[in-house]
C-alpha positions in Angstrom: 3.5 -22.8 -10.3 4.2 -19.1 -9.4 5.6 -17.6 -12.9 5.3 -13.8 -11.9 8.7 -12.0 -12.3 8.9 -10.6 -8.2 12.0 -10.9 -6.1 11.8 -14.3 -4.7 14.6 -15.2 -1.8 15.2 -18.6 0.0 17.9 -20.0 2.3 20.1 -22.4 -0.7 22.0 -24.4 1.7 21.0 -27.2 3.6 19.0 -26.7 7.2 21.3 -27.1 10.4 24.9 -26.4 11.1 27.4 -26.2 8.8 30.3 -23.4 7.8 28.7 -21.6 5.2 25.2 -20.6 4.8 23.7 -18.9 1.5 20.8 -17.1 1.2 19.8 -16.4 -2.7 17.4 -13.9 -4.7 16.5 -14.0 -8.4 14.6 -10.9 -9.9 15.6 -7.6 -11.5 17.4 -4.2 -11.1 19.0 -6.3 -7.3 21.6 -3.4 -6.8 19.6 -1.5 -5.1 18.6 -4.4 -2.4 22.3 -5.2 -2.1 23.1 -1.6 -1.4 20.5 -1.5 1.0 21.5 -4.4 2.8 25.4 -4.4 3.1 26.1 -0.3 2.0 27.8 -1.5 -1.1 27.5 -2.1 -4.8 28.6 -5.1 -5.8 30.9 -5.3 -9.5 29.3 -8.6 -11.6 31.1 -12.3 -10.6 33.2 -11.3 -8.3 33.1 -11.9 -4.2 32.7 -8.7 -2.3 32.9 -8.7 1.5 30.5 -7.4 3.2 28.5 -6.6 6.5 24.8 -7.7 6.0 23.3 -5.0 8.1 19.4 -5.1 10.1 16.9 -1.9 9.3 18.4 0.0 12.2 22.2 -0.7 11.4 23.3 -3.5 13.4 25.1 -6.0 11.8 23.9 -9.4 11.0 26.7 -11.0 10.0 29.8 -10.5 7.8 30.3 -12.7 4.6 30.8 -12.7 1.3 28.3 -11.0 -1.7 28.1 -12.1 -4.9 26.0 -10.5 -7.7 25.1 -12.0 -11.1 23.3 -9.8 -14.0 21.0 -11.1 -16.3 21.1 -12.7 -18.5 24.3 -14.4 -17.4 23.3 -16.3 -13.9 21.7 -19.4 -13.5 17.8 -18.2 -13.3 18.6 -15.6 -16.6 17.4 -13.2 -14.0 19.5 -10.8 -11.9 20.7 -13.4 -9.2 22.3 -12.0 -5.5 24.0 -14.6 -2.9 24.6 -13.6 0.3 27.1 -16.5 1.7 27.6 -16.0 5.1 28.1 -18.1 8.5 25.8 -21.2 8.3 23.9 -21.1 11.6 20.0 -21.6 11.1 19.8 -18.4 13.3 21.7 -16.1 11.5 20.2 -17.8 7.9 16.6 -17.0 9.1 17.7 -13.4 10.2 19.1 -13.1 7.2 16.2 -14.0 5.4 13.4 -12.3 7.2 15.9 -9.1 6.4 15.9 -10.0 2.7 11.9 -10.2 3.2 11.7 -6.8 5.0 13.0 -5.5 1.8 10.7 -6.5 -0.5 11.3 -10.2 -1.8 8.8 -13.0 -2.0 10.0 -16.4 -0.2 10.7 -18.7 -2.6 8.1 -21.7 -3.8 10.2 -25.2 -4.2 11.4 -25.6 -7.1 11.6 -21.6 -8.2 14.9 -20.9 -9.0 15.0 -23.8 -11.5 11.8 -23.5 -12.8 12.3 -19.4 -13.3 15.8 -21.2 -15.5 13.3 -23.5 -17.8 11.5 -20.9 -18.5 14.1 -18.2 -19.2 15.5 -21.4 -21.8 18.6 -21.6 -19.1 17.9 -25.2 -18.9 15.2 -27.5 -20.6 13.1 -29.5 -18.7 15.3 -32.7 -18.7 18.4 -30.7 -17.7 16.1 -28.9 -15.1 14.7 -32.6 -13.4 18.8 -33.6 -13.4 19.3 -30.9 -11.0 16.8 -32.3 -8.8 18.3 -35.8 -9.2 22.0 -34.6 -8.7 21.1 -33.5 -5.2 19.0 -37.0 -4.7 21.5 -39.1 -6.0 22.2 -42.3 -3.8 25.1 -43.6 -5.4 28.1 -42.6 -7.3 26.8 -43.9 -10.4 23.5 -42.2 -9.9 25.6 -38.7 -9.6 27.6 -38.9 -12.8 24.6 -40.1 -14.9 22.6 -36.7 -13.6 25.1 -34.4 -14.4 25.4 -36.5 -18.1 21.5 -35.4 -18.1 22.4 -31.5 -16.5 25.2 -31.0 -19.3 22.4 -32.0 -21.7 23.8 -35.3 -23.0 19.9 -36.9 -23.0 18.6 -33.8 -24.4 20.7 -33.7 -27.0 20.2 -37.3 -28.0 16.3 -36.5 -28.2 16.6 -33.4 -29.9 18.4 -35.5 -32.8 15.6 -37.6 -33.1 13.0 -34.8 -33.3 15.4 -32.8 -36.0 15.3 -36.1 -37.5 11.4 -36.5 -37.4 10.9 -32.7 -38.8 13.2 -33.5 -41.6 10.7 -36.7 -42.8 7.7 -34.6 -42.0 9.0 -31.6 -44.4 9.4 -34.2 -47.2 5.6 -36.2 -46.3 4.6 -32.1 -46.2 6.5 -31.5 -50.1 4.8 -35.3 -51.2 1.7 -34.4 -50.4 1.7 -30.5 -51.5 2.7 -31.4 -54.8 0.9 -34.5 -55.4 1.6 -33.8 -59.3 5.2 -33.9 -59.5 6.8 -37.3 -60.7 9.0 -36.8 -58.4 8.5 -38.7 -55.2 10.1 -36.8 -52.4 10.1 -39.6 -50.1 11.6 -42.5 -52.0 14.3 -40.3 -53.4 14.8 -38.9 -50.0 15.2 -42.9 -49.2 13.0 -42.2 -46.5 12.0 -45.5 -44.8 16.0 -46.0 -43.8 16.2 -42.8 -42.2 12.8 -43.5 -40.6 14.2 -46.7 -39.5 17.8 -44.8 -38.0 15.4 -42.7 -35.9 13.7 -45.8 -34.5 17.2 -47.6 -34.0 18.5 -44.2 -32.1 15.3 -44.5 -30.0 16.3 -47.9 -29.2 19.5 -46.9 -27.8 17.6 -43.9 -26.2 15.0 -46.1 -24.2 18.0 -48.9 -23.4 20.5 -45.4 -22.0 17.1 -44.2 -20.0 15.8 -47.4 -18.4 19.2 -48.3 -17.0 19.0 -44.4 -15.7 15.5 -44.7 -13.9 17.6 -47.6 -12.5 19.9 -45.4 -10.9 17.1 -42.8 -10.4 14.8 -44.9 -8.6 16.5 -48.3 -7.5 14.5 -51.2 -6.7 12.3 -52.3 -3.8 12.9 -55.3 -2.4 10.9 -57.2 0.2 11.9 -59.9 1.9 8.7 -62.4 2.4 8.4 -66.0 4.0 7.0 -68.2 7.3 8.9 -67.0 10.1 12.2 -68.2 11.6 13.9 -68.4 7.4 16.5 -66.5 8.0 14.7 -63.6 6.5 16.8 -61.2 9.0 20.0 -62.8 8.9 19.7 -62.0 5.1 18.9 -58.1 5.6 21.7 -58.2 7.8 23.9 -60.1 5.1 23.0 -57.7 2.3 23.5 -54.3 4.3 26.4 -55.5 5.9 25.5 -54.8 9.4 23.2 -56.1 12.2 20.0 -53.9 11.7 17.6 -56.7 12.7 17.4 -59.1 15.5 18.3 -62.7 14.9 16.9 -64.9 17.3 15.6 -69.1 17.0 12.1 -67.8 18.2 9.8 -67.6 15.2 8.2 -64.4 14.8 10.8 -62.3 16.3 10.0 -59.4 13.6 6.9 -57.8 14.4 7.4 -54.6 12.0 9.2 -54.2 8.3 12.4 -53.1 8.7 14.3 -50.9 5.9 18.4 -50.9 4.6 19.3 -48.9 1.4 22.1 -50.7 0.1 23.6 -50.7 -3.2 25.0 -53.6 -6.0 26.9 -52.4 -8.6 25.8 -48.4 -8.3 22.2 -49.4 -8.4 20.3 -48.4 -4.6 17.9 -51.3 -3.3 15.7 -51.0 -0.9 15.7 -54.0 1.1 12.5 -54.1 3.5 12.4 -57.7 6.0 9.0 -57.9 7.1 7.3 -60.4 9.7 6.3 -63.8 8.7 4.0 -64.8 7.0 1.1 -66.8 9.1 -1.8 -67.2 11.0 -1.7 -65.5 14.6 -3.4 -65.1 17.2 -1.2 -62.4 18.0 -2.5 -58.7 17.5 1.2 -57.3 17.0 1.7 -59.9 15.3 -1.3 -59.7 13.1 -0.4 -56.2 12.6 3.0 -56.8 11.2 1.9 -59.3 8.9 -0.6 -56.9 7.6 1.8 -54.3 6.9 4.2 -57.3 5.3 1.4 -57.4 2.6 1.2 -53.6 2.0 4.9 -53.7 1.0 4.5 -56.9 -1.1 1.9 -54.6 -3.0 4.6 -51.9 -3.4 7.6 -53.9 -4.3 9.9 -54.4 -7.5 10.7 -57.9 -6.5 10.2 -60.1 -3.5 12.5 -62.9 -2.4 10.3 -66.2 -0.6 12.3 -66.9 2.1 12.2 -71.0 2.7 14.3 -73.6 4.9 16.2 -75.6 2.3 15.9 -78.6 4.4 12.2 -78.3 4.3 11.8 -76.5 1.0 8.5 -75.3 -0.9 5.9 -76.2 1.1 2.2 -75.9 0.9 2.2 -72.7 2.9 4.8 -71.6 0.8 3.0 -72.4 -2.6 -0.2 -70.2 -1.0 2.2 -67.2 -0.7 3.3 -67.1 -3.7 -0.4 -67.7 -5.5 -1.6 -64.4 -3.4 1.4 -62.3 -4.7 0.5 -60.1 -8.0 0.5 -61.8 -11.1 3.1 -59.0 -12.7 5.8 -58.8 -9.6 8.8 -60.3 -10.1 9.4 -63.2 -7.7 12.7 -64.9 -5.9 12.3 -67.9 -4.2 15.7 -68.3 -1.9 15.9 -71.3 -0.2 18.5 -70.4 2.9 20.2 -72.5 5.7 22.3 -74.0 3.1 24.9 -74.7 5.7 22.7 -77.2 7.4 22.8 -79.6 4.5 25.1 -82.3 3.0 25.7 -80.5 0.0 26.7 -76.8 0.7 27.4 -75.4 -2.7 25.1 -72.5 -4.0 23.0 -72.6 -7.5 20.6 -71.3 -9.2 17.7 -73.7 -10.5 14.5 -73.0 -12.9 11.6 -74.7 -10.8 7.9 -75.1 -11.3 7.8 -71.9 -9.1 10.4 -70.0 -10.9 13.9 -69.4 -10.1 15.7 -70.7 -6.9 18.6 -69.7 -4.9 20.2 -71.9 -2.8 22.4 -70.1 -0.3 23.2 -69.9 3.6 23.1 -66.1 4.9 24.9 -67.1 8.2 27.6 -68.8 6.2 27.6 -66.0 3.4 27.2 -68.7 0.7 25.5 -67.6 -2.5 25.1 -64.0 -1.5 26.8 -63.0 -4.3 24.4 -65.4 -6.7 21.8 -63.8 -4.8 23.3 -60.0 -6.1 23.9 -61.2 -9.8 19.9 -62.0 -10.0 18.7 -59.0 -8.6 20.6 -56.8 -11.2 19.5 -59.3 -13.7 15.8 -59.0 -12.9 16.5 -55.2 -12.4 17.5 -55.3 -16.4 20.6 -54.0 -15.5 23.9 -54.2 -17.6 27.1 -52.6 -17.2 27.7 -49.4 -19.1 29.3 -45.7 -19.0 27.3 -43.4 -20.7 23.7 -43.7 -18.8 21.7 -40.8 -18.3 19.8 -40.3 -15.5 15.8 -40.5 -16.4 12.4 -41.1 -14.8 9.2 -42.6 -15.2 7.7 -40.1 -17.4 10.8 -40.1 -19.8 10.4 -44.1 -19.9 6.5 -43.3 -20.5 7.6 -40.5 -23.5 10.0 -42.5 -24.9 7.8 -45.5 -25.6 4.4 -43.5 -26.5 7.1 -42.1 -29.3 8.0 -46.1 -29.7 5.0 -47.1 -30.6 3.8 -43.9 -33.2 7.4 -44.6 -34.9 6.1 -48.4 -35.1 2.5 -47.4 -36.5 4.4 -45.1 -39.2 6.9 -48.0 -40.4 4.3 -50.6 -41.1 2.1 -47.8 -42.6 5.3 -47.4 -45.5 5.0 -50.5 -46.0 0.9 -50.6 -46.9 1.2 -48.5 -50.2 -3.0 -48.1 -49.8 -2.8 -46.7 -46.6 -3.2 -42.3 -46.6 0.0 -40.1 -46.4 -2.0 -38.2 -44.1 -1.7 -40.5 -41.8 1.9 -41.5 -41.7 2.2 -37.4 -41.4 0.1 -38.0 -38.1 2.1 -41.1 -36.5 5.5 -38.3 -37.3 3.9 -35.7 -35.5 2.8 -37.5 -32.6 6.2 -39.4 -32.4 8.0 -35.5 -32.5 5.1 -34.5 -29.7 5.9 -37.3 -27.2 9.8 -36.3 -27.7 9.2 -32.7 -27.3 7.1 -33.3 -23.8 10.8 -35.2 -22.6 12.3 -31.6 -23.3 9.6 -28.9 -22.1 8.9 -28.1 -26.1 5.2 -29.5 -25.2 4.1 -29.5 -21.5 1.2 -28.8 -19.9 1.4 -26.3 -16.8 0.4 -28.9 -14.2 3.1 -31.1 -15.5 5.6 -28.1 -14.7 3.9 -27.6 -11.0 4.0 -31.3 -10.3 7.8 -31.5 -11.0 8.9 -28.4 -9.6 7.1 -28.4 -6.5 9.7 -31.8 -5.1 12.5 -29.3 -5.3 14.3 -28.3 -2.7 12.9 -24.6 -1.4 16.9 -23.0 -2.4 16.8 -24.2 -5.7 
């Protein structure tokens, strides 16, 4: 990631059409570059209109010009905005101009990353921006901006005060070895050991149901052909995205719906059926049905209820992974005698028995997806990824080692000391106190080039 303190520039508004356009710099001493572009000065924080003028005069455009000094903008840099009309014409004019005079085009991720380092935002508060602009769902929104107000910082950065705290008294126990006085037991220092591991509990629970909302979960609908494997895409997305036909093998490629249940996005992929053809499309297809299996969450068997597991069946699911969640959904409910939907524990796991024409057990069919998802209803979520999930339980596990390690009186000090400071380590990487500068490249180079 490029650190060095030039101008950078970048369009900040999305490409194509639209109203407003803005075109952004972050540096120092920017007066001068707005003077030369529109002939004026701008006074801090407030909108100035302006003509943004070419090298030989001509205007550009006319808009608006804002101008924010350090250290009070978003980068903690001197920060310019030119808003002005948003055609992608006029935008890259505008640009090129703002490149003429000396600024660097922005790498992805810049702006934000020039505000982590500037301690405008932490690195948790910097990845919510990132996910506040991704966010699928409603949900998904208000659980980044939790994160971009600093609500999951905030939580960890209680824990590592907490986990400084017990390391200054293992630090004073075992400086003063002397003393009658034991610092930890009159500090009572395996309950407040044990309230940082019950506030990491709460941590992971708050930051799994955000990767949830982060991520979502894929969702691939397997089975022989002619199931009813379309009819349910269509069912779930609430539209008719596949074709539904008696003819067995009428999908040849996976199709994909994003839908969502309950704020959480799934990815819903209906592949091609699953058997042996003579078919090269076919053959194809079914190829590529494997290759999602391999990348799903969860996969839902598709199987005629009036037929129900069969061999072929039982072969699928032995060739799925041993880990990956597994649904099987016996469908054409309607064409039997008894047409009420359940949910059964079988040899092969958990059934469904629903009709997707009829929409009969569709909602069963919803209410076990968030259940295998882990999901539970609650308000104050923060968004999270993978490596927070990864952080949080590396911290888990050091937290674990230091508790039984109280209880062993034989064990060294030194070495509860150690499982502390790992614990405070693998906290401090969720925050940016401790990363590694590939870590910072990695995350800031999926930003969008404006921000």
């Amino acid at each position: 990631m490029i650190t060095a303190k030039e101008t950078i520039a970048a369009i900040a508004t999305a490409p194509g059409r639209g109203g407003i356009g803005v075109v952004r710099f972050s540096g120092s001493e920017l007066l001068p570059l707005a003077l030369a572009l529109s002939g004026k000065s701008p006074p801090p924080r407030h909108a100035t209109l302006a003509n943004f003028k070419a090298a030989d005069g001509s205007v550009i455009d006319q808009g608006l010009l804002l101008y924010f000094p350090a250290p009070h903008s978003f980068t903690g840099e001197d920060v310019l905005e030119l808003h002005g009309h948003g055609g992608p014409v006029v935008m890259q004019m505008l640009l090129a101009r703002c490149l003429d005079l000396g600024a660097r085009l922005a790498e992805p991720g810049e702006f934000t990353c020039r505000a982590f380092l500037n301690g405008k935002l932490d690195l948790a508060q910097a990845e919510a921006v990132a996910d506040l602009i991704d966010a699928a769902t409603t949900s998904a929104a208000r659980s980044a901006v939790r994160s971009l107000q600093g609500e999951f910082s905030r939580a960890v950065h209680t824990m590592v005060q907490e986990l400084i705290d017990l390391r200054m008294l293992v630090e004073a126990t075992l400086d003063f070895p002397e003393e009658e006085i034991d610092f930890l037991q009159a500090a009572d220092a395996f309950a407040r050991l044990q309230r940082v591991h019950d506030q990491l509990a709460t941590v992971r629970d708050r930051a799994a149901q955000g990767k949830l909302l982060q991520a979502g979960l894929h969702v691939v609908l397997a089975g022989q052909p002619n199931v009813g494997k379309s009819s349910l895409l269509n069912r779930l997305a609430g539209d008719e995205l596949a074709i539904v036909t008696p003819i067995a093998g009428t999908t040849r490629d996976a199709l994909k719906s994003a839908i969502q249940i309950a704020g959480i996005p799934l990815h819903i992929i209906d592949t091609a059926g699953l058997r042996d053809s003579e078919d090269e499309i076919e053959r194809l297809g079914i190829e590529r049905t494997w290759r999602e299996i391999e990348r799903a969450d969860v996969v839902l068997l598709l199987v005629d209820a009036r037929i129900g597991v069969t061999e072929a069946d039982r072969s699928i699911l032995a060739r799925l992974p041993a880990n990956l969640c597994r649904i099987t959904v016996l469908n054409k409910l309607d064409l039997l005698a008894d047409q009420e939907p359940c949910r059964r524990e079988t040899a092969d796991g958990v059934a469904l028995y629903l009709s997707a024409k009829k929409d009969l057990g569709i909602d069963l069919l919803r209410q076990e997806l968030l259940q295998v998802a882990g999901w539970h209803q609650t308000e104050d979520v923060f968004i999270a990824r993978e490596r927070h999930l990864r952080a949080l339980s590396e911290a888990h596990e050091h937290l674990a080692a230091a508790r039984a390690m109280m209880k062993d009186a034989s064990l060294p000090l030194e070495l509860f000391a150690e499982e502390l400071r790992l614990a405070q380590r693998a906290l401090g990487e969720i925050t940016g106190e401790f990363s590694a500068d590939d870590l910072l490249g990695r995350i800031f180079s999926h930003f969008c080039m404006g921000k």
